[in-house]
N, C-alpha and C positions, 0 to 999 in steps of 0.2 A: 376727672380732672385732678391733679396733683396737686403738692404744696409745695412753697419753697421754704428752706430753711436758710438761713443768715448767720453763718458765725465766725470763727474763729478757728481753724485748725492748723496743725503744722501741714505740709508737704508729704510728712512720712505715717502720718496719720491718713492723711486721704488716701495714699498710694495702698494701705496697709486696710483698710475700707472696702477701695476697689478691689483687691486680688481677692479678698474674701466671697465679695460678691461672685466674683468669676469663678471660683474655684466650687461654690453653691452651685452655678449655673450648668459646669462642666459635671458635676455628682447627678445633674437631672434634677435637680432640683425646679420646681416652679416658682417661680419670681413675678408678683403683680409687679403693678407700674410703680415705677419707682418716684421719688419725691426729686426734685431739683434742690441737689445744697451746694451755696456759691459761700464761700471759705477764702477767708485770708489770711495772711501771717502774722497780720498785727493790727493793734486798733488805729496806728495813724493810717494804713493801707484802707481798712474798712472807711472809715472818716472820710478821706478822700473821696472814695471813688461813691461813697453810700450817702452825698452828701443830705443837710438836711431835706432842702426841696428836692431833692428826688424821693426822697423816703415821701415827702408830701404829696408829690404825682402818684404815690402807689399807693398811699392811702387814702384820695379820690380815685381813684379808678377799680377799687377793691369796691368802696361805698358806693360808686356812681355806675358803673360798667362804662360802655365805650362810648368814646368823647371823643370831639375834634381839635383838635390842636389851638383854636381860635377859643371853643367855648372851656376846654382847661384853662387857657392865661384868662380865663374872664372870672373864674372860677378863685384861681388861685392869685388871682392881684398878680401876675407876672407878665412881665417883658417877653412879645412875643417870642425876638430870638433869643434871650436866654433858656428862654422853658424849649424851643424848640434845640438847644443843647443839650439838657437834661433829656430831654424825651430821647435822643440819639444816643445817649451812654446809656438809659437804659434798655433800649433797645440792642444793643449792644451786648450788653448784660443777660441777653435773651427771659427780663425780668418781665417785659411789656412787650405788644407784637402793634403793629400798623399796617392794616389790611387795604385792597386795593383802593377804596373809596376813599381813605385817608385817616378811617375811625383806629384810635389808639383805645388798647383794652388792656386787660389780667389775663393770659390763656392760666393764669393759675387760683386755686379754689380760695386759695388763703397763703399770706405770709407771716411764719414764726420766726421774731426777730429774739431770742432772749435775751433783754434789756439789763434786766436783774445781772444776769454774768458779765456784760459787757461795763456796766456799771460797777462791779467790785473789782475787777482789772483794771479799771480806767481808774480807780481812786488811788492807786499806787504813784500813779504819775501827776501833776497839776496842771498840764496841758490836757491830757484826755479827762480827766475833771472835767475841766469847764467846758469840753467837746459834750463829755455823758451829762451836764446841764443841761447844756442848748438841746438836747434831745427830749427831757425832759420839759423844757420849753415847749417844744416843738411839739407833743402831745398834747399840752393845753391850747396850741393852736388849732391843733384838730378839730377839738370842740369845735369853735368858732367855722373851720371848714365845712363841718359837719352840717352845720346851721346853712349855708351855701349850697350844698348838694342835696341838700331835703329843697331849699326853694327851686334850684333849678328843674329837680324830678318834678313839683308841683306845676310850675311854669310848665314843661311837656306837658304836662298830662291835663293840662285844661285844654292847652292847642290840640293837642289829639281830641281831646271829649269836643273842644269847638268844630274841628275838622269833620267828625261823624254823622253830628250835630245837622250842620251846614247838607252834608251829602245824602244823609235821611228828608230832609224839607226839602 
């Protein structure tokens, strides 16, 4: 399983990325599996489309594994159909997948967002400022989510030990 990487690149940087890889690959070169990097041109682009509750969907579903769209907004205090918005850009985004029974997952091992860069580019400006706060925000809410997705796994896993339980007696 892969990682993704989250950042900021120009156009002429990725294009300049890829032919290298290709140009490896036509030498015979062998190439493991490669990492997924989703690259923008600017931090209001990132901001936008990376909004904070999404980045929140992907750091319950990192911590939690596969969830149903009902027990994430239960999860996340959200509004069914906005969080089933989020859920659809990032699906989109091919950051998150939603398999036939409806369970939304990670198909990826880990996300490297680096915050540290995106935060000393963003101090140039006073609108991305206060975007790379609310991010920082947005990690101490973690915590707090975090406390959430430990109770929910406990919550399964007494009904499963109950379920065993019950079908042993």
């Amino acid at each position: 399983m892969r990682k993704v990487i989250i950042g900021l690149e120009s156009r002429d940087r990725v294009f300049a990325r890829a032919r290298n890889i290709a140009e490896r690959i036509d030498a015979g070169e062998f190439m493991q599996e490669a990492d997924y990097h989703m690259n923008f041109a600017d931090m209001q682009q990132l901001f936008n489309e990376l909004t904070l509750e999404r980045m929140q969907i992907i750091q319950a579903l990192l911590n939690v594994g596969k969830q149903t769209l009902e027990e994430l907004a239960q999860c996340l205090r959200r509004d069914y159909g906005e969080l089933k918005n989020d859920i659809d850009a990032l699906i989109a985004f091919d950051l998150i997948v939603k398999d036939e029974l409806g369970f939304i997952s990670m198909p990826w091992k880990s996300v490297e967002f680096p915050l540290s860069e995106v935060i000393s580019l963003a101090e140039s400006r006073d609108f991305y400022k206060k975007r790379a706060e609310r991010l920082l925000e947005a990690e101490k809410e973690l915590v707090s989510l975090q406390l959430c997705v430990d109770r929910l796994l406990a919550e399964r896993q007494k009904g499963f030990n109950s379920q065993n339980e019950s079908k042993v007696a």
